[in-house]
Backbone as JSON, one array per atom type, in Angstrom:
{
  "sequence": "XXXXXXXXXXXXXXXXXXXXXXXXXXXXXXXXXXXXXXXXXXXXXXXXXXXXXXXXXXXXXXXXXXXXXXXXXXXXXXXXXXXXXXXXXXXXXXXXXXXXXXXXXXXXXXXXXXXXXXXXXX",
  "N": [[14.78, -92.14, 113.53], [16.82, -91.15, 112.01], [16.95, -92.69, 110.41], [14.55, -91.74, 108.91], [15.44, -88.96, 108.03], [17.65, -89.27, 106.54], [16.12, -90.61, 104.12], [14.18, -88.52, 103.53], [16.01, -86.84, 103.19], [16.95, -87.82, 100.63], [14.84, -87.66, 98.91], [14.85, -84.91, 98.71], [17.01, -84.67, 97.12], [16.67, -86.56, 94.57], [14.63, -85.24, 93.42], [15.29, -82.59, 92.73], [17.17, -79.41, 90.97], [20.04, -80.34, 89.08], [22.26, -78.02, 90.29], [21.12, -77.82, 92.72], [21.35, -80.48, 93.13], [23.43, -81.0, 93.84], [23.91, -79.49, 96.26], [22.39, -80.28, 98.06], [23.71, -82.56, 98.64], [25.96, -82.41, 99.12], [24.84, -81.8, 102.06], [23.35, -84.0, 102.97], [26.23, -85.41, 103.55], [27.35, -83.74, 105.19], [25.98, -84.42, 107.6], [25.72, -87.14, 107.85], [28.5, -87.57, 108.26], [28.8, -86.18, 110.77], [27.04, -87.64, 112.12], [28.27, -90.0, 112.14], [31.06, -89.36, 113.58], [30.33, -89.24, 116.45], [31.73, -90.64, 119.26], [31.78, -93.34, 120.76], [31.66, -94.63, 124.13], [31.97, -97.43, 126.23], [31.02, -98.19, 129.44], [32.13, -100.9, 131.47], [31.44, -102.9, 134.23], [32.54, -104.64, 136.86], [31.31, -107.8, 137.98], [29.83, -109.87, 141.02], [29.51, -112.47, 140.19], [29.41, -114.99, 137.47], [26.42, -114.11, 136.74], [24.88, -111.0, 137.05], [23.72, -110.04, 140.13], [20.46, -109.08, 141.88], [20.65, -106.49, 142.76], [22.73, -105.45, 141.51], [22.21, -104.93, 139.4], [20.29, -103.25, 139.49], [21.81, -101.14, 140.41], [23.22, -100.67, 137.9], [20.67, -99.88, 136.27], [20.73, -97.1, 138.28], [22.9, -96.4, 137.7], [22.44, -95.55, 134.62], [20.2, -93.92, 135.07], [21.75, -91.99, 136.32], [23.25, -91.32, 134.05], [21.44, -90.01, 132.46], [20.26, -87.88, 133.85], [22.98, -85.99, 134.33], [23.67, -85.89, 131.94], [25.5, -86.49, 129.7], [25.63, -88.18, 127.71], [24.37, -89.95, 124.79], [22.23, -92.46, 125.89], [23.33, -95.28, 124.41], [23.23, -98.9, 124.39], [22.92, -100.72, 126.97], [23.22, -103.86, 129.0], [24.26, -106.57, 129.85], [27.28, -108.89, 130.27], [28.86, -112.17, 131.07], [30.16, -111.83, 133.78], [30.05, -109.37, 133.81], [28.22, -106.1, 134.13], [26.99, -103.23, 131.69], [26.87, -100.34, 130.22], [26.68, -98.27, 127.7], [27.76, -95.23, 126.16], [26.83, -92.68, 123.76], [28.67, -89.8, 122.91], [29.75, -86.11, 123.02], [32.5, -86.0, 123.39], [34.75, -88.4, 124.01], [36.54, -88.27, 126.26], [35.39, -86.38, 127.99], [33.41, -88.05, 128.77], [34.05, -90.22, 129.46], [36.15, -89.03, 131.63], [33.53, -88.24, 133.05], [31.92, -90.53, 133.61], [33.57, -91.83, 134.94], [33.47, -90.47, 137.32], [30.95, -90.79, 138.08], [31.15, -94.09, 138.78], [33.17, -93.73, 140.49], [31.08, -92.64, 143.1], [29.03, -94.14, 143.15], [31.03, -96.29, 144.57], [32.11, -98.1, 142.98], [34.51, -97.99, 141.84], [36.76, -99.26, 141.64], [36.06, -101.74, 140.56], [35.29, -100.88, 137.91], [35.98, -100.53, 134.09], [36.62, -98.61, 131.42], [36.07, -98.51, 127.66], [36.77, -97.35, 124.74], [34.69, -97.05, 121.77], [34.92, -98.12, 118.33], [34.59, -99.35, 116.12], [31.19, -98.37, 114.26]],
  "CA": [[14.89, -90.73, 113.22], [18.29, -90.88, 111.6], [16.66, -93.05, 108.56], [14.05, -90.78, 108.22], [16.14, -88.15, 107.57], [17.99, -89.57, 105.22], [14.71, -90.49, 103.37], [13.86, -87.34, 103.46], [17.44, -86.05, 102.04], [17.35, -88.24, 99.21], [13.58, -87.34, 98.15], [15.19, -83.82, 98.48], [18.17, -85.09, 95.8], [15.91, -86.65, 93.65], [13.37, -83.92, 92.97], [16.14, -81.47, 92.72], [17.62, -79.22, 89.71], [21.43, -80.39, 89.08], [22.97, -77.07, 91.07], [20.12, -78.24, 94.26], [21.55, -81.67, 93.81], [24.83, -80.84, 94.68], [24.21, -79.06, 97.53], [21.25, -81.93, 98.78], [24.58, -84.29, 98.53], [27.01, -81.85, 100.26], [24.15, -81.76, 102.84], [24.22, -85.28, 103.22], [27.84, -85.79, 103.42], [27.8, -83.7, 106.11], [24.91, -85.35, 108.35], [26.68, -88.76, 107.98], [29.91, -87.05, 109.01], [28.36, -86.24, 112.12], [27.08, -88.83, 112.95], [29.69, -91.08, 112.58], [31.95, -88.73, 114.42], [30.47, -88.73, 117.51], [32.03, -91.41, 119.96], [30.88, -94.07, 121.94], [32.18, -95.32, 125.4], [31.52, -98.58, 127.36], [31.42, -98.75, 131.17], [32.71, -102.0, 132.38], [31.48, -103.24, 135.84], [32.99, -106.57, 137.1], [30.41, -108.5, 138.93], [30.91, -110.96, 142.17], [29.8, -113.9, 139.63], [28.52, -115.0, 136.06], [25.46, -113.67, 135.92], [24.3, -109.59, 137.78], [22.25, -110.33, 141.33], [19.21, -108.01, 141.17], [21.93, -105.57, 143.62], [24.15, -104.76, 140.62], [21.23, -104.68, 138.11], [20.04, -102.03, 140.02], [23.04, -100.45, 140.06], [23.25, -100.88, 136.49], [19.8, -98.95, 136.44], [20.93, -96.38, 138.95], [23.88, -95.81, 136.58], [21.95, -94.87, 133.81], [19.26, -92.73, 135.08], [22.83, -90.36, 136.05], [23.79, -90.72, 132.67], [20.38, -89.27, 131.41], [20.23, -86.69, 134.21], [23.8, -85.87, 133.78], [23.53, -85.2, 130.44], [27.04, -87.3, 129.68], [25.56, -88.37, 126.39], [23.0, -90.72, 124.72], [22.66, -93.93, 126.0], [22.56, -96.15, 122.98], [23.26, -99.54, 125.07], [23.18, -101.39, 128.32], [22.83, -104.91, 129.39], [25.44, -107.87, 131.09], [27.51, -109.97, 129.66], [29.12, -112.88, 131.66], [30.91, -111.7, 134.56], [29.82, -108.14, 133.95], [26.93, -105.03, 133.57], [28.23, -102.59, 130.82], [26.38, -99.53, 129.73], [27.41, -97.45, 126.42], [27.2, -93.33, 125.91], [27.52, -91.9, 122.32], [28.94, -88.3, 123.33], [30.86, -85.44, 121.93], [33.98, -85.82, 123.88], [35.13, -88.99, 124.98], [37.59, -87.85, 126.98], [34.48, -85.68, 128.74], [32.38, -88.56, 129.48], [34.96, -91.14, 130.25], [35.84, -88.15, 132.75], [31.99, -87.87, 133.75], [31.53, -91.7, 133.83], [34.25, -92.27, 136.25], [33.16, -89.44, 138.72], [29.36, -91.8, 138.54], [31.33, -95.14, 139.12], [33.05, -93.01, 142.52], [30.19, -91.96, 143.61], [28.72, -95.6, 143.28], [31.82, -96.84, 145.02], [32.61, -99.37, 142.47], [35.22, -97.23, 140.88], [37.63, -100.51, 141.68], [35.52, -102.71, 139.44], [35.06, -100.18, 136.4], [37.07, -99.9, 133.14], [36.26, -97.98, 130.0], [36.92, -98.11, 126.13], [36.11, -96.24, 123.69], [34.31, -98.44, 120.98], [35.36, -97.79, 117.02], [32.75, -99.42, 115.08], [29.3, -98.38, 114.88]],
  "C": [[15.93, -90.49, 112.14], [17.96, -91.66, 110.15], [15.35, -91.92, 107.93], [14.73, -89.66, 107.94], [16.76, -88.49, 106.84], [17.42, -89.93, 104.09], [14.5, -89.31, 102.71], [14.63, -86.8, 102.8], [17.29, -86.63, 100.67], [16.07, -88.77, 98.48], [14.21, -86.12, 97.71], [15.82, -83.76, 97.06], [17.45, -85.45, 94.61], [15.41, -85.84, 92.35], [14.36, -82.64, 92.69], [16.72, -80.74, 91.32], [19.51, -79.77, 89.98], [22.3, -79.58, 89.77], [22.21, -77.71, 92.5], [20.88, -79.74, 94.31], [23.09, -81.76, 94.69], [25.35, -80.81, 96.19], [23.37, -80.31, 98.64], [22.94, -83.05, 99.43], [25.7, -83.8, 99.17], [26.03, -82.36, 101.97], [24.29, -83.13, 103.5], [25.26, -86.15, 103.89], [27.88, -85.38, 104.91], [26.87, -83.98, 107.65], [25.46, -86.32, 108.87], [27.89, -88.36, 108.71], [29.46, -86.92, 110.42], [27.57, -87.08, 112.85], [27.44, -89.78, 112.98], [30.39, -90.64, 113.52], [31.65, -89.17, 115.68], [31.02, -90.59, 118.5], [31.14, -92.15, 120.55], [32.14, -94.98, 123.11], [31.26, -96.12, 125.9], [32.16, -98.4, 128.03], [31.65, -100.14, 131.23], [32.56, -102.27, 133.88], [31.35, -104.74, 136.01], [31.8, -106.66, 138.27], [30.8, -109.28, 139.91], [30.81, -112.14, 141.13], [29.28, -113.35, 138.03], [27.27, -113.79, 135.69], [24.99, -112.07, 137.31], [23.66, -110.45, 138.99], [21.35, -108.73, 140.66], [20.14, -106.94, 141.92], [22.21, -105.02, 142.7], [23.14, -104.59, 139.58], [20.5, -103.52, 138.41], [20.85, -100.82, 140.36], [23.26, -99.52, 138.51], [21.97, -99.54, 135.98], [20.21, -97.33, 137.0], [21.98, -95.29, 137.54], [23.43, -94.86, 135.28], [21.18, -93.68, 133.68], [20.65, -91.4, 135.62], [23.36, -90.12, 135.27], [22.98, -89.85, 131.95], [20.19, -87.86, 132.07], [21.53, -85.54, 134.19], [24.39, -85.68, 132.55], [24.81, -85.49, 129.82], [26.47, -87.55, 128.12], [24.23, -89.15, 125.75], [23.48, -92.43, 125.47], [22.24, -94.62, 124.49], [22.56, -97.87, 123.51], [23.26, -100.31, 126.25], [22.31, -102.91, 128.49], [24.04, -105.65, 130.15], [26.11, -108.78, 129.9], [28.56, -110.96, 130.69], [30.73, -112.22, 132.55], [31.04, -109.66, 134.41], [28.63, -107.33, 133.69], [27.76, -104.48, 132.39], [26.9, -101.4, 130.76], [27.23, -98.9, 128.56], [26.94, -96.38, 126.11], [27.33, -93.01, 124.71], [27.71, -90.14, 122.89], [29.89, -87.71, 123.02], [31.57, -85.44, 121.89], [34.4, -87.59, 124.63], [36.01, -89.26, 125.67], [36.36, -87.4, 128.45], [33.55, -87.03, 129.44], [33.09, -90.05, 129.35], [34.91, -90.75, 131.99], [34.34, -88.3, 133.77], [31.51, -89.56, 134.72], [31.88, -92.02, 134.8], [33.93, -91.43, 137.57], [31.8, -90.83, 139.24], [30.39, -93.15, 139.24], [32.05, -94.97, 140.64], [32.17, -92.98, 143.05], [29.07, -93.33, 143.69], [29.28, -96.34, 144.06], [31.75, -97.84, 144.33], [33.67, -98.86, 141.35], [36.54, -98.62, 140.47], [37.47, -101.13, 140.45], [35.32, -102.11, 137.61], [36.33, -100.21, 135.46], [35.98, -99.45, 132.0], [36.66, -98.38, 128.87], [36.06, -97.8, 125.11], [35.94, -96.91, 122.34], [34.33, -97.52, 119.5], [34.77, -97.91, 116.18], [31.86, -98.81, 115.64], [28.78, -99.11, 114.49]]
}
């Protein structure tokens, strides 16, 4: 979605008179701005071993479908990596859906095993 639209912007730029390109390229500018901006958080859930049982993978599952009904953010990730699940939200606040995340990982009772951080690259 996010390349077609930029496609799309910079047919706009193109085809444009010199005053239209300006604004095409303000337009732009501020697209990208927003969607860089918006944050992303990883959950962290420690596992009993190496690799998820189907238990915690279902978990893992569980987790997500209250991120989507919960409306916490997008998911843009989730899978395992050795000695953990993880999921990842892109959302407007991550302060808000740190907050939100940790209420789900209570309410899971694995609030013990969870940590967060708030990831810098995209």
């Amino acid at each position: 979605m996010k390349v077609l639209l930029a496609v799309a912007l910079l047919a706009l730029t193109a085809c444009a008179k010199s005053d239209e390109k300006s604004a095409a390229i303000d337009l732009i500018d501020q697209v990208a701005t927003e969607v860089r901006e918006k944050p992303r958080v990883q959950m962290l859930i420690r596992v009993a071993g190496e690799t998820p049982t189907d238990e915690e993978l279902q978990l893992q599952r569980s987790i997500e479908d209250a991120i989507e009904t919960g409306r916490i953010g997008r998911l843009t990730a989730s899978g395992t990596q050795p000695g953990y699940i993880f999921v990842t939200v892109e959302a407007e606040s991550s302060a808000d859906a740190i907050e939100k995340l940790r209420a789900i990982a209570l309410s899971k009772e694995v609030i013990g095993d969870t940590s967060f951080r708030v990831l810098t690259e995209q």
